[in-house]
N, CA and C atoms as an extended XYZ file, in Angstrom:
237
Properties=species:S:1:pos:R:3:atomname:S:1:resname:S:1:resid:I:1 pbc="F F F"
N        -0.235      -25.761       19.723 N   UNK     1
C        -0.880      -24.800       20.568 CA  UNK     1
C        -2.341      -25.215       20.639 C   UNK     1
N        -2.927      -25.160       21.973 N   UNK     2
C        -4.269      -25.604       21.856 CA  UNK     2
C        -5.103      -24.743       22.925 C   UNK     2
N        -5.954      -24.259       22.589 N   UNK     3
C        -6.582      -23.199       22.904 CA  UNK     3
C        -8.627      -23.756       23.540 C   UNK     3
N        -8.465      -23.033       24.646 N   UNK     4
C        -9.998      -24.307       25.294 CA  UNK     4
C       -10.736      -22.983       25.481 C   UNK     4
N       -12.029      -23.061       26.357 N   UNK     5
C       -12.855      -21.668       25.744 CA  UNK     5
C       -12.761      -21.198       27.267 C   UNK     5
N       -11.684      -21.541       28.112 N   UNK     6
C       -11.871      -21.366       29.284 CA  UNK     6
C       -11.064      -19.485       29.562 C   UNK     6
N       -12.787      -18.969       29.331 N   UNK     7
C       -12.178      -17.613       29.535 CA  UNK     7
C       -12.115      -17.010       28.344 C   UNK     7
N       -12.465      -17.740       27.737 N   UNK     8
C       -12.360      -16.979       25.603 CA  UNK     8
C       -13.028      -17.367       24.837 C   UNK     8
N       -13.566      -16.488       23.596 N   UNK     9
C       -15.177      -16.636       23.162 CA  UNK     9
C       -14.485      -16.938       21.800 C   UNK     9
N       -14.422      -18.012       20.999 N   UNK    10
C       -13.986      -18.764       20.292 CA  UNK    10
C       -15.539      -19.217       19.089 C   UNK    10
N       -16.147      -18.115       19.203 N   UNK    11
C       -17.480      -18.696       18.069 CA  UNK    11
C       -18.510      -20.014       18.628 C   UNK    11
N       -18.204      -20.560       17.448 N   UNK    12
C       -18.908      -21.926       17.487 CA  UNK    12
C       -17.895      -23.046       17.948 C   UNK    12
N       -16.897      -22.705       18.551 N   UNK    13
C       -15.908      -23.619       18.477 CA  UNK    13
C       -15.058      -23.529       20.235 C   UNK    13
N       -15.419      -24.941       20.674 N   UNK    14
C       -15.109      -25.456       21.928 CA  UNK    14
C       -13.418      -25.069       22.431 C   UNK    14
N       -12.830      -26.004       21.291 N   UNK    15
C       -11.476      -25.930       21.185 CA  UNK    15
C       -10.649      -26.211       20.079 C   UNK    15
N        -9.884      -24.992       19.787 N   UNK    16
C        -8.860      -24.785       18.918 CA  UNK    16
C        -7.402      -25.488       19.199 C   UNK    16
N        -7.057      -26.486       17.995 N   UNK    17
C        -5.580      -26.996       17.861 CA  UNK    17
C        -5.262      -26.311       16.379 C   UNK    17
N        -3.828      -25.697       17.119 N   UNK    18
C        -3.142      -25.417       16.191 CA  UNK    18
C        -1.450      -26.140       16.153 C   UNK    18
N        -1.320      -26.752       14.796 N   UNK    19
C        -0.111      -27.432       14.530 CA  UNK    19
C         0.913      -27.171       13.392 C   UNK    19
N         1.846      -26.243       13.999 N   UNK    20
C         2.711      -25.741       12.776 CA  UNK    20
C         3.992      -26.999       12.884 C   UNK    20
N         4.386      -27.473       11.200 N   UNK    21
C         4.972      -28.203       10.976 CA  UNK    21
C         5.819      -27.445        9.536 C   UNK    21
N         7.118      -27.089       10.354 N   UNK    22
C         8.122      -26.536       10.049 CA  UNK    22
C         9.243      -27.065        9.178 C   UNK    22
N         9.239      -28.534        9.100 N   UNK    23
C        10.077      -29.849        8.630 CA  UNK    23
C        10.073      -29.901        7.312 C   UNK    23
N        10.432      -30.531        6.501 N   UNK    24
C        10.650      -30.487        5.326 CA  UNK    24
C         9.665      -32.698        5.110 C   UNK    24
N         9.459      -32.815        6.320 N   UNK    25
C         8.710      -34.529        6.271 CA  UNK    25
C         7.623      -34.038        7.401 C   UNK    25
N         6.582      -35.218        6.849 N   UNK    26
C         5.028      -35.358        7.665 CA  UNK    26
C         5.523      -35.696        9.299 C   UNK    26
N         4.491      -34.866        9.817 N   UNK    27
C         4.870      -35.140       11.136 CA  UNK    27
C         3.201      -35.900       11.831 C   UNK    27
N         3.516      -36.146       13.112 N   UNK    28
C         2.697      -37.254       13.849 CA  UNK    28
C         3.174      -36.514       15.349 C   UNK    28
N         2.165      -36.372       15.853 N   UNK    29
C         2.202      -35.677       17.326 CA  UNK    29
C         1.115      -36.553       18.384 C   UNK    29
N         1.073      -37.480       19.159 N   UNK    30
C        -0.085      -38.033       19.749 CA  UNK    30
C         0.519      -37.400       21.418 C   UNK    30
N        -1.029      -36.805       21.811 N   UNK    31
C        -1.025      -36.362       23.490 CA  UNK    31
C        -2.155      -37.221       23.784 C   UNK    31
N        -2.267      -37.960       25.168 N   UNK    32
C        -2.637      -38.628       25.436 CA  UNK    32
C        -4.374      -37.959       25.686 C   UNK    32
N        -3.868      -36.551       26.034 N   UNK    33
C        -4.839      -36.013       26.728 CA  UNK    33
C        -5.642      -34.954       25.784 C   UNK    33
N        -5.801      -35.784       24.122 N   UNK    34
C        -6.283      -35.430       23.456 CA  UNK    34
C        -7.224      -36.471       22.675 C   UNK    34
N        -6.862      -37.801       23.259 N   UNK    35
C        -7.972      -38.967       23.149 CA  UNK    35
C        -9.411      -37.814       23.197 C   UNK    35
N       -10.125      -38.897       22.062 N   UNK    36
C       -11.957      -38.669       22.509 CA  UNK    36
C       -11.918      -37.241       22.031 C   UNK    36
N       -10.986      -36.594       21.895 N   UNK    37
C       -11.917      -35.583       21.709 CA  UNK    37
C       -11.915      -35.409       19.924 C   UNK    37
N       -13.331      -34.470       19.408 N   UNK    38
C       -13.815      -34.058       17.963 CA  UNK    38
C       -12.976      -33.479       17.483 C   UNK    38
N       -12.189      -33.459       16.988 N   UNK    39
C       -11.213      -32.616       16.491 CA  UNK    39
C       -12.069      -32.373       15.224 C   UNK    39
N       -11.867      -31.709       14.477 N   UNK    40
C       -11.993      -31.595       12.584 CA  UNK    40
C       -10.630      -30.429       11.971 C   UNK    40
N       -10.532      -30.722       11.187 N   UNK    41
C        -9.586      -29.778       10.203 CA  UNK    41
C       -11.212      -28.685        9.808 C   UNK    41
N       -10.071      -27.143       10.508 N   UNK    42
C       -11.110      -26.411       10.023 CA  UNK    42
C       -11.589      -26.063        8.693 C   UNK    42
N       -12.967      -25.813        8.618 N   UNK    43
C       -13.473      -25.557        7.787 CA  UNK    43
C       -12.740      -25.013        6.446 C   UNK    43
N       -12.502      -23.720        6.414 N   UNK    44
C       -11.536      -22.820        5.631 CA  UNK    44
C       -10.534      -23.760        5.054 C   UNK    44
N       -10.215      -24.526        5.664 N   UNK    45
C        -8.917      -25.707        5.242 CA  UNK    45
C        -9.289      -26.211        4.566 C   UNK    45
N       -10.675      -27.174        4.542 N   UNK    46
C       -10.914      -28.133        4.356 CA  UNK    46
C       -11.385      -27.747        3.018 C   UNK    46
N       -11.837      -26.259        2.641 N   UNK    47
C       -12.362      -25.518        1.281 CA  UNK    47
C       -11.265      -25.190        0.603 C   UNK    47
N        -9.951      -25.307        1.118 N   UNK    48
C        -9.001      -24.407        0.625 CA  UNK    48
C        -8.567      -25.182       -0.843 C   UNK    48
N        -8.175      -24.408       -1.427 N   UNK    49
C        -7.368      -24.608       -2.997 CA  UNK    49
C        -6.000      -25.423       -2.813 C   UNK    49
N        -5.507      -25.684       -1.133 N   UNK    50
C        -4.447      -26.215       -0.873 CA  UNK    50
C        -4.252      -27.608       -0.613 C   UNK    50
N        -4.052      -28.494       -1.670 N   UNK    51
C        -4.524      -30.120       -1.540 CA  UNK    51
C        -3.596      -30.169       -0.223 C   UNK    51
N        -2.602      -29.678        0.026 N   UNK    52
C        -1.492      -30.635        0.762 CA  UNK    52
C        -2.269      -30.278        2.331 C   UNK    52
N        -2.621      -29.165        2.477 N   UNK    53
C        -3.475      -28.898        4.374 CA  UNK    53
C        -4.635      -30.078        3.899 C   UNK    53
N        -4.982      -30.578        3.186 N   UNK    54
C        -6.327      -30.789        2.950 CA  UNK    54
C        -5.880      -32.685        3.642 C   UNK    54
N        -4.868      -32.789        3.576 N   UNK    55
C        -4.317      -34.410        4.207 CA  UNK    55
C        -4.022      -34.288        5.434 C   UNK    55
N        -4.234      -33.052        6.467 N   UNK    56
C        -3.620      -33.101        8.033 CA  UNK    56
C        -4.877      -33.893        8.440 C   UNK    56
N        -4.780      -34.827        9.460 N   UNK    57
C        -5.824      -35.751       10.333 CA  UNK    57
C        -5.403      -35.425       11.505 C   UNK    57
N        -6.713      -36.138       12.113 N   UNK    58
C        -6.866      -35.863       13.407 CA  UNK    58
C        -7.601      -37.076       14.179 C   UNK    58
N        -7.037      -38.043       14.578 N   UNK    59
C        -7.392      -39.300       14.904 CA  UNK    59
C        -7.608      -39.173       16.261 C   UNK    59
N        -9.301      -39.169       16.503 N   UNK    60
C        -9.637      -38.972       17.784 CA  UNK    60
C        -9.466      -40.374       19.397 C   UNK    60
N        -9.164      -41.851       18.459 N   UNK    61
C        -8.973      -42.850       19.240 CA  UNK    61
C        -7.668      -42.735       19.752 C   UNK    61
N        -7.255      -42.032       19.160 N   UNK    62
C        -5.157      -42.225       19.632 CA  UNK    62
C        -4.696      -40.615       20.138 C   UNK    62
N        -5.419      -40.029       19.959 N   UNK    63
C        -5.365      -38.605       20.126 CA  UNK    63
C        -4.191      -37.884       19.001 C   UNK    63
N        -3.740      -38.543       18.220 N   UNK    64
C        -2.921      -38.211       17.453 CA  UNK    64
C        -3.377      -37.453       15.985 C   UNK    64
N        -2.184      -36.475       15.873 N   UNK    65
C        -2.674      -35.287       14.697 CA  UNK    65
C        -1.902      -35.791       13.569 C   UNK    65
N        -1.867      -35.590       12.554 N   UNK    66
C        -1.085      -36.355       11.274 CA  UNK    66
C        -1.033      -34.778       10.603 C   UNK    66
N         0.107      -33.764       10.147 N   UNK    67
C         0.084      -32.687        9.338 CA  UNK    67
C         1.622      -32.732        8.711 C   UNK    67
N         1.184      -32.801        7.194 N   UNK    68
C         2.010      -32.761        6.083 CA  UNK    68
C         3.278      -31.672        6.018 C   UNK    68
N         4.084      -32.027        5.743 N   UNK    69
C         5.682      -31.164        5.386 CA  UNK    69
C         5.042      -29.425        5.272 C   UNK    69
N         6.236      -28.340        6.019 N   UNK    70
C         5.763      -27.484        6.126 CA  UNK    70
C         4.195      -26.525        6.085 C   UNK    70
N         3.469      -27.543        6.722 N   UNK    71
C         1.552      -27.501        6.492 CA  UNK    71
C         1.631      -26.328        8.441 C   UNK    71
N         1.047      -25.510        8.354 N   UNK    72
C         0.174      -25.213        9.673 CA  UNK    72
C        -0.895      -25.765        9.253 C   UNK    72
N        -1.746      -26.615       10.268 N   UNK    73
C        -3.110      -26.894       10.423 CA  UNK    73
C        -3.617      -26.875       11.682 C   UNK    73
N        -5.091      -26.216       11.107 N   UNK    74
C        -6.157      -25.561       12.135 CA  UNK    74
C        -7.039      -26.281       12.787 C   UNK    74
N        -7.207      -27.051       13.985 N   UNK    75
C        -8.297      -28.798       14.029 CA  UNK    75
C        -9.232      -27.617       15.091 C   UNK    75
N       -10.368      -28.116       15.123 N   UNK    76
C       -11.379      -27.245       15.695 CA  UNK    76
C       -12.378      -28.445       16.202 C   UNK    76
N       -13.436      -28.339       17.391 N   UNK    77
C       -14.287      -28.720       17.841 CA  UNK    77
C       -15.526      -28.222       18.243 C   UNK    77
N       -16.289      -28.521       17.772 N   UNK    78
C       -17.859      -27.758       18.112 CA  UNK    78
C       -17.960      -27.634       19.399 C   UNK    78
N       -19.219      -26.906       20.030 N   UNK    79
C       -19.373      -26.676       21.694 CA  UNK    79
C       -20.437      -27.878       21.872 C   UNK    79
């Protein structure tokens, strides 16, 4: 699910990806039309006590998200 600010007041934050991974193995999702852009694993995640969210990536050259066995992860972009 990916969420853009078109029309919605989202903080400090341009655009919201959200990636629930339901599987019991790491999953890999690349959209083309997610090249270039800043992604980061949000904040809160990135503090969390939870090593395993703490390995979801977000590879901005390939546009591809990398999130670990049953992980939701939160990727966020500044404005």
């Amino acid at each position: 699910m990916q969420l853009d600010r078109n029309g919605g007041n989202y903080g400090p934050y341009k655009n919201i990806l959200v990636v629930f991974n339901a599987s019991v193995s790491q999953q890999n999702f690349t959209a083309p039309s997610l090249e270039g852009m800043g992604f980061r694993l949000h904040p809160e995640q990135q503090i969390s006590t939870d090593s395993i969210v703490k390995t979801s990536k977000f590879d901005r050259n390939t546009g591809t998200v990398l999130v670990p066995r049953l992980t939701t992860a939160v990727f966020v972009s500044l404005q």
